[in-house]
C-alpha positions as CSV (number, residue, x, y, z in Angstrom):
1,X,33.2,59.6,59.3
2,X,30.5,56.9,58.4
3,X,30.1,56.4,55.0
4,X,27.0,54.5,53.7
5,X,25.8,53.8,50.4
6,X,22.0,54.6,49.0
7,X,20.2,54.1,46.0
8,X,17.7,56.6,44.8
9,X,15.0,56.7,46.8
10,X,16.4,55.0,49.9
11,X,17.2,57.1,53.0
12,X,18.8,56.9,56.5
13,X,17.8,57.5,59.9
14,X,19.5,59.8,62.4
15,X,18.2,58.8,65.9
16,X,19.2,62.0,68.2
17,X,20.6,60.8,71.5
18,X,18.6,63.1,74.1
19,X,15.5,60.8,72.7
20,X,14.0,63.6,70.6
21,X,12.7,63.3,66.7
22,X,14.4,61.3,64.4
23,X,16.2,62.8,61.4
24,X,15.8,61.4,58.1
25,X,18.1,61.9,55.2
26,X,17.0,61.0,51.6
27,X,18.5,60.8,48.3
28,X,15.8,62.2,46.3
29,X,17.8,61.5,43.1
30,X,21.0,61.3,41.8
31,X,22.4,63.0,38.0
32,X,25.1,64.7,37.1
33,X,24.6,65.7,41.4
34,X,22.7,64.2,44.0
35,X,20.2,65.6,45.2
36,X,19.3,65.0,49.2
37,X,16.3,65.7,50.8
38,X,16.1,66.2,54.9
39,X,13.1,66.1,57.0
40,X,14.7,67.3,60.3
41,X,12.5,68.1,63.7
42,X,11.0,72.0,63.6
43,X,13.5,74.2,65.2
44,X,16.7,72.0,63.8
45,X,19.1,73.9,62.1
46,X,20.6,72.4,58.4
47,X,23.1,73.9,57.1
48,X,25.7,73.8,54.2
49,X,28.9,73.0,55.4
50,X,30.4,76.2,53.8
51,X,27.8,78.5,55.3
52,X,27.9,77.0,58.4
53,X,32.0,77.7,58.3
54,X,31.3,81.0,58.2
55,X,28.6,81.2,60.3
56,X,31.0,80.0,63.3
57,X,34.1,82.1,61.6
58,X,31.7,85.1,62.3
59,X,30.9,84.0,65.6
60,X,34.0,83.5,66.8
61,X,34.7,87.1,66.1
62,X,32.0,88.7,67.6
63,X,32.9,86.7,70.9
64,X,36.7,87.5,70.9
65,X,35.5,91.6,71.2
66,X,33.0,91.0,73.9
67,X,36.1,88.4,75.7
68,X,38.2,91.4,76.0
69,X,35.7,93.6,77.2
70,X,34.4,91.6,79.6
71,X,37.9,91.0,81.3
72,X,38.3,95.1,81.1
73,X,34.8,95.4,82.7
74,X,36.0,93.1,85.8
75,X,39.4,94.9,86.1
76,X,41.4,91.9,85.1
77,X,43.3,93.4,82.4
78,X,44.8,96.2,85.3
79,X,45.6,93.4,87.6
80,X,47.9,91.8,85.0
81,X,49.2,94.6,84.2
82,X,50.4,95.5,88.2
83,X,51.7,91.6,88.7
84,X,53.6,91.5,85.1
């Protein structure tokens, strides 16, 4: 993890590596919390770490169904079944 130190008003720069828009982060102020402001490319996704969490925690759920159904569907789960 890179830590990095910012006064109010200062920001940092998040260069993507497939060359597209740049991504910067500024600390609009900071109180009792700090507030951050983002000005990503259109079409970048920001999320909150927790609601990201269980954005991927629901995710991984709907996939694990359709896994299993998928393995049914090409007659893999029989085939284990004859060898075990």
């Amino acid at each position: 993890m890179l830590v990095i130190s910012r006064k109010q008003e200062e920001s940092i720069i998040i260069e993507p590596e497939n060359g597209g828009d740049p991504i910067e982060i500024k600390i609009i102020s900071i109180d009792n919390q700090v507030k951050v402001g983002i000005s990503a490319p259109r079409g970048c996704k920001i999320w909150r770490n927790e609601l990201y969490r269980t954005i991927e925690l629901n995710r991984s759920a709907a996939a694990a169904p359709a896994a299993g159904s998928l393995r049914r569907l090409l007659g893999k789960d029989s085939e284990e079944k004859k060898d075990g």
